[in-house]
TORDO-836963 format. One record per residue (C-alpha): z, y, x. Coordinates in pm, whole numbers, plus 50000, padded with zeros to 5 digits. Example, Ala and Ser with C-alpha at 12.3 -4.5 7.8 and 13.67 -1.06 7.14 Angstrom:
! residues 2
507804955051230 507144989451367 
//
This chain:
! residues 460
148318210442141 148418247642271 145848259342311 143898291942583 141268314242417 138938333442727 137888368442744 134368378742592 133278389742934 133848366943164 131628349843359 130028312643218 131338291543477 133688271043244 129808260443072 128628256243438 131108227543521 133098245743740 136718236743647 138938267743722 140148290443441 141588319743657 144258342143511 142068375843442 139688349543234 142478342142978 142368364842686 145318349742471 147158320142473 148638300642164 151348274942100 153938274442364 152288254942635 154278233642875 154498246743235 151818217543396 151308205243020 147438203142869 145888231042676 142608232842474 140488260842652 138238278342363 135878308542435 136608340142239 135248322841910 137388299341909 135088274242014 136688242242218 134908241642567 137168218542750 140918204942833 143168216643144 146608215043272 148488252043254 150328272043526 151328302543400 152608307443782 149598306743956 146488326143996 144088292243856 145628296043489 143938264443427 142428233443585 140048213443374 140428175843335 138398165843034 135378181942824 135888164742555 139278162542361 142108146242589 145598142142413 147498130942771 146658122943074 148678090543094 148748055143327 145358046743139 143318079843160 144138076643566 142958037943600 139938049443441 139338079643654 140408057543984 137988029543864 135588052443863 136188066144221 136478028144337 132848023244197 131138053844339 132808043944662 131658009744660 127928019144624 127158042844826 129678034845125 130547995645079 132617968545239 134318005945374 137837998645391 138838035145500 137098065345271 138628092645041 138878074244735 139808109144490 138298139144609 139568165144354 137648185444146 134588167044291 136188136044087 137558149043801 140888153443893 141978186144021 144558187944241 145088153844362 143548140244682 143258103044747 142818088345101 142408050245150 143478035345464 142957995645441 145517983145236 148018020545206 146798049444994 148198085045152 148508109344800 148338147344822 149338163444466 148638201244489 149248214244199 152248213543938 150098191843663 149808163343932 152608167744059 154758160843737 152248132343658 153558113743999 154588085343855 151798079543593 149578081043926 151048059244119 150998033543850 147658035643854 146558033744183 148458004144187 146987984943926 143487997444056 144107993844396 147047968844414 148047987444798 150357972645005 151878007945022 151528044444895 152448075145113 153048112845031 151388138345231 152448169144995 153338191145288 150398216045244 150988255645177 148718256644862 151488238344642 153998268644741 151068288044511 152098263444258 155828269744242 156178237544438 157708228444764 156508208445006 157178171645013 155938138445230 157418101145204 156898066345052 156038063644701 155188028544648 155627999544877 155557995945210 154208020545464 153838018145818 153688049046020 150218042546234 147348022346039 144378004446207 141638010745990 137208007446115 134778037946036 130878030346142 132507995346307 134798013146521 138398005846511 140948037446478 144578039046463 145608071146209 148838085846238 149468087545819 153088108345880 152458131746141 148698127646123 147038161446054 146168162445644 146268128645547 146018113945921 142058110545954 139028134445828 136478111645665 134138137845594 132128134245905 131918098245909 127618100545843 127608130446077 129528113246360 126598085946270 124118110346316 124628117846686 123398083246779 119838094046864 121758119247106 123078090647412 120558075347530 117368087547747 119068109847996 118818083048271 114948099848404 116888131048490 118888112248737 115688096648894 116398063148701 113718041748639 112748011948431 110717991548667 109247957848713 111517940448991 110327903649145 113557884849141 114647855049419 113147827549215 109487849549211 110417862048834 109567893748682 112457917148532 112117955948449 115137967248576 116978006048650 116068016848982 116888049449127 115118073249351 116298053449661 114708019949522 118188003949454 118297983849147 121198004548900 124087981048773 125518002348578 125217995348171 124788029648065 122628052048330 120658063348049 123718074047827 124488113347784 127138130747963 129358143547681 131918170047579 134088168447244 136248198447180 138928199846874 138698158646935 141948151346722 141698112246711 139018111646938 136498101546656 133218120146833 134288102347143 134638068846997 131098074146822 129108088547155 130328054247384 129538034447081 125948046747104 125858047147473 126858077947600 127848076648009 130548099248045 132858117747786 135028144847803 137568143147523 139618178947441 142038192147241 145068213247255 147488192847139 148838164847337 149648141747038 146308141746927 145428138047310 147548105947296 146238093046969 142578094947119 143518075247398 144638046747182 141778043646934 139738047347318 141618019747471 141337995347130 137467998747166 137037990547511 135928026647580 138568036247850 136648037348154 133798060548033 136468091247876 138648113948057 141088129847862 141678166547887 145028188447713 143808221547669 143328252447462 139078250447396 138478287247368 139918291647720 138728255947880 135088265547773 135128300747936 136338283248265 133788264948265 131058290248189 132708313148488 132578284848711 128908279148640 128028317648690 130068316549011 127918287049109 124568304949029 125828332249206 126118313949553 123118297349472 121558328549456 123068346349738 121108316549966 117738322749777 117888359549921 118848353050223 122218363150202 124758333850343 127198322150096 130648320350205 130808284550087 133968280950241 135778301050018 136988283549674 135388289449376 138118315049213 137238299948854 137048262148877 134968244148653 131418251748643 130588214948442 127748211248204 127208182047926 123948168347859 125708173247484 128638197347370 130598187346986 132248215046880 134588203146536 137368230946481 139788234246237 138718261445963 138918294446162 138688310245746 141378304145513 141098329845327 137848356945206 139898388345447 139608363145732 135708358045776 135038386646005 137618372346262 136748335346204 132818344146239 133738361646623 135958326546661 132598312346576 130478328846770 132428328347112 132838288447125 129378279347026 128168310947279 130128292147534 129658260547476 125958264847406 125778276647807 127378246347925 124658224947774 122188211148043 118518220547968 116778205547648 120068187247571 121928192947233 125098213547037 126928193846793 128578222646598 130378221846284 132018245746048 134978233145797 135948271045614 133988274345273 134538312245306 131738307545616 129208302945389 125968284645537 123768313345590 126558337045775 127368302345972 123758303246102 123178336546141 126698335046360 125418307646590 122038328246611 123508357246726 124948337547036 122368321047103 120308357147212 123718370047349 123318333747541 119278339147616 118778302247465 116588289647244 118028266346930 115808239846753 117458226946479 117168190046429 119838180846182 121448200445883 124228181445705 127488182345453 130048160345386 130138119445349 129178102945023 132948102744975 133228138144898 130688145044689 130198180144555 129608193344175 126198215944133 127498248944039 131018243744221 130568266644526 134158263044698 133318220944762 130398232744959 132838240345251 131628216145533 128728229745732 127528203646046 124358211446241 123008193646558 120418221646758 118318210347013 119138235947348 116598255047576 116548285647756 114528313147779 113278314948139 112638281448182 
//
């Protein structure tokens, strides 16, 4: 086997775990190494550290597989890598029948991303030693997995860093187009070929959990009761009553008024009238997504608490906020003595506010060159949305770029909250689902940042 002797100097990662070899790391290479092929990777003595596949192509020389000797990575070394993912998957999330079952580096195998959908497994290979190992893999996801079906999703721009062009379509089997699939007992229909990624992000399935403790207990700010009520027949039952003494039919007067931005499938929606929430407001820009909400809202009886809204979030959120200052302002103008010309329309609109606002957007960071603009993206939609959160209720915000490390994440959302005059108490902290679990000493898996802050303001 060829084999890839490092430079002197370079930094110990490679004896860290981390499995990138980059191409400034690679001192010398010997044997005539196949284009995607395996190499032994030795440090400058000569000493074996581990096994990779080779790009000479791209900027990651080398992606390690194996520390120990590895002669091919054949139909058996990938049943025994995807038994492995099965297990891990089993314990910590089971009788699951949608998770990521291979999560990359984070399992062993670089460059290859497995999502399970019931019975059809959607593939991503990213990099040219996957990629030319296509049919080995599928083999062995079928023998694993035995799928009814197995679906391509290769149409990312990272394999076009890999020499490779983009590709999606059946690879095994049989593979319907929309899959119904439960996360957290909810059912959910996921687009798998025009579905953004693979069709669903499962790395939020313990945070969208989390927000549970966030519905209910909102119905005392409406003047909603619980009180003891003598029935017809002379029984006691402690009942809803309002402020007017009128017994409240209504299932869910305690639940929380809520707003989901960047809602995609809807999956925050779905979660927040599973756990009682009132009223949601379900957003995003595009109208497919839009569309695809409204069925996984419809198959869980959810239909007449959500409104659907098609818009751009940045702007919808700042309409809002302008509506609400207008509204202070008039309010104001009365408190001095000064008449409001009430009959006038409000020139913004809007001017609604959520007992709790989830912000989920894409990653606003790609790239390191892109932080400063992605951290003002930041900043502006939690500022706004922050506002339009009704005293001491809550921001769900999340952050999917890795290059918005934790620290500059919270120290973003801190900054808006003084430009906001609010007050944040932090109340959860998370990552990613047991799914995609992350490798101590592999920085760029830490990428998923998800905090829930408690909202106050400052005069009150």
């Amino acid at each position: 086997m060829a084999s890839v002797r490092l430079e002197r100097n370079r930094k110990k990662r490679l004896e860290m775990a981390h499995p990138w070899v980059f191409a400034g790391e690679v001192a010398s290479v010997e044997g005539d190494p196949e284009e995607g092929g395996l190499v032994d990777v030795l440090n400058h003595q000569g000493r074996f550290l581990a096994v990779g596949y080779y790009n000479p192509a791209s900027q990651i020389r080398i992606r390690i597989v194996s520390q120990t000797p590895l002669a091919e990575m054949d139909k058996a070394f990938f049943a025994d890598r995807f038994t492995s993912c099965l297990q891990h998957r089993n314990r910590f999330i089971p009788g699951a029948d949608a998770y990521r079952l291979v999560y990359g580096e984070a399992d062993f195998l670089p460059g290859l991303i497995v999502d399970r959908f019931g019975d059809i497994l959607v593939v991503q290979l990213l990099t040219l030693g996957m990629d030319k190992r296509r049919k080995e893999i599928v083999e062995a996801l079928v023998e694993v997995m035995a799928p009814r079906g197995i679906y391509e999703r290769s149409d990312v721009s990272v394999r076009e860093l890999e020499g490779l062009a983009q590709t999606t379509g059946v690879l095994y089997g049989e593979c319907p187009r929309h899959v119904t699939v439960t996360e957290n007992e909810l059912k959910l229909v996921i687009d798998i070929e025009e579905g953004q990624k693979t069709g669903y992000f499962f790395d939020q399935r313990e945070n969208r959990a989390s927000i549970a403790p966030l519905m209910r207990g909102w119905g005392e700010r409406s003047g909603i009761s619980l009180t003891d009520v003598e029935g017809e027949d002379g029984t006691i039952q402690r009942l809803p009553v309002n402020k007017s003494g009128k017994t409240v039919t209504f299932p869910y007067w305690d639940g929380a008024t809520v707003l989901e931005c960047f809602a995609h499938t809807g999956s925050f929606t779905l979660h927040a009238c599973k756990y009682g929430a009132k009223k949601v407001t379900c957003l995003d820009v595009s109208a497919h997504a839009i569309e695809s909400a409204k069925v996984n809202v419809e198959l869980n009886g959810f239909t007449d608490r959500v409104e659907f809204v098609v818009d751009d979030a940045f702007q919808y959120l700042r309409n809002q906020v302008k509506g609400l200052d207008e509204r202070t302002e008039r309010a104001t103008d009365g408190v001095n003595n000064n008449k409001a010309d009430t009959s006038k329309p409000m020139t913004a609109g809007g001017g609604r506010t959520w007992d709790v606002v989830i912000l989920d957007p894409p990653a606003f960071a790609k790239t390191k060159s892109a932080v400063a603009g992605a951290c003002r993206g930041y900043k502006d939609i939690n500022l706004q949305g922050m506002k339009l959160v009704n005293e001491g209720g809550y921001l769900v915000t999340a952050s999917c770029s890795y290059h918005m490390q934790p620290d500059l994440f919270l120290e973003t959302i801190a900054e808006a909250a003084r430009d906001a005059g609010k007050i944040l108490r932090l109340v959860e902290w998370r990552a990613a689902g047991k799914d995609h679990p992350q490798i101590l000493g592999v920085n760029e898996g830490h990428y998923l940042k998800f905090a829930i802050f408690e909202v106050r303001s400052k005069n009150k």
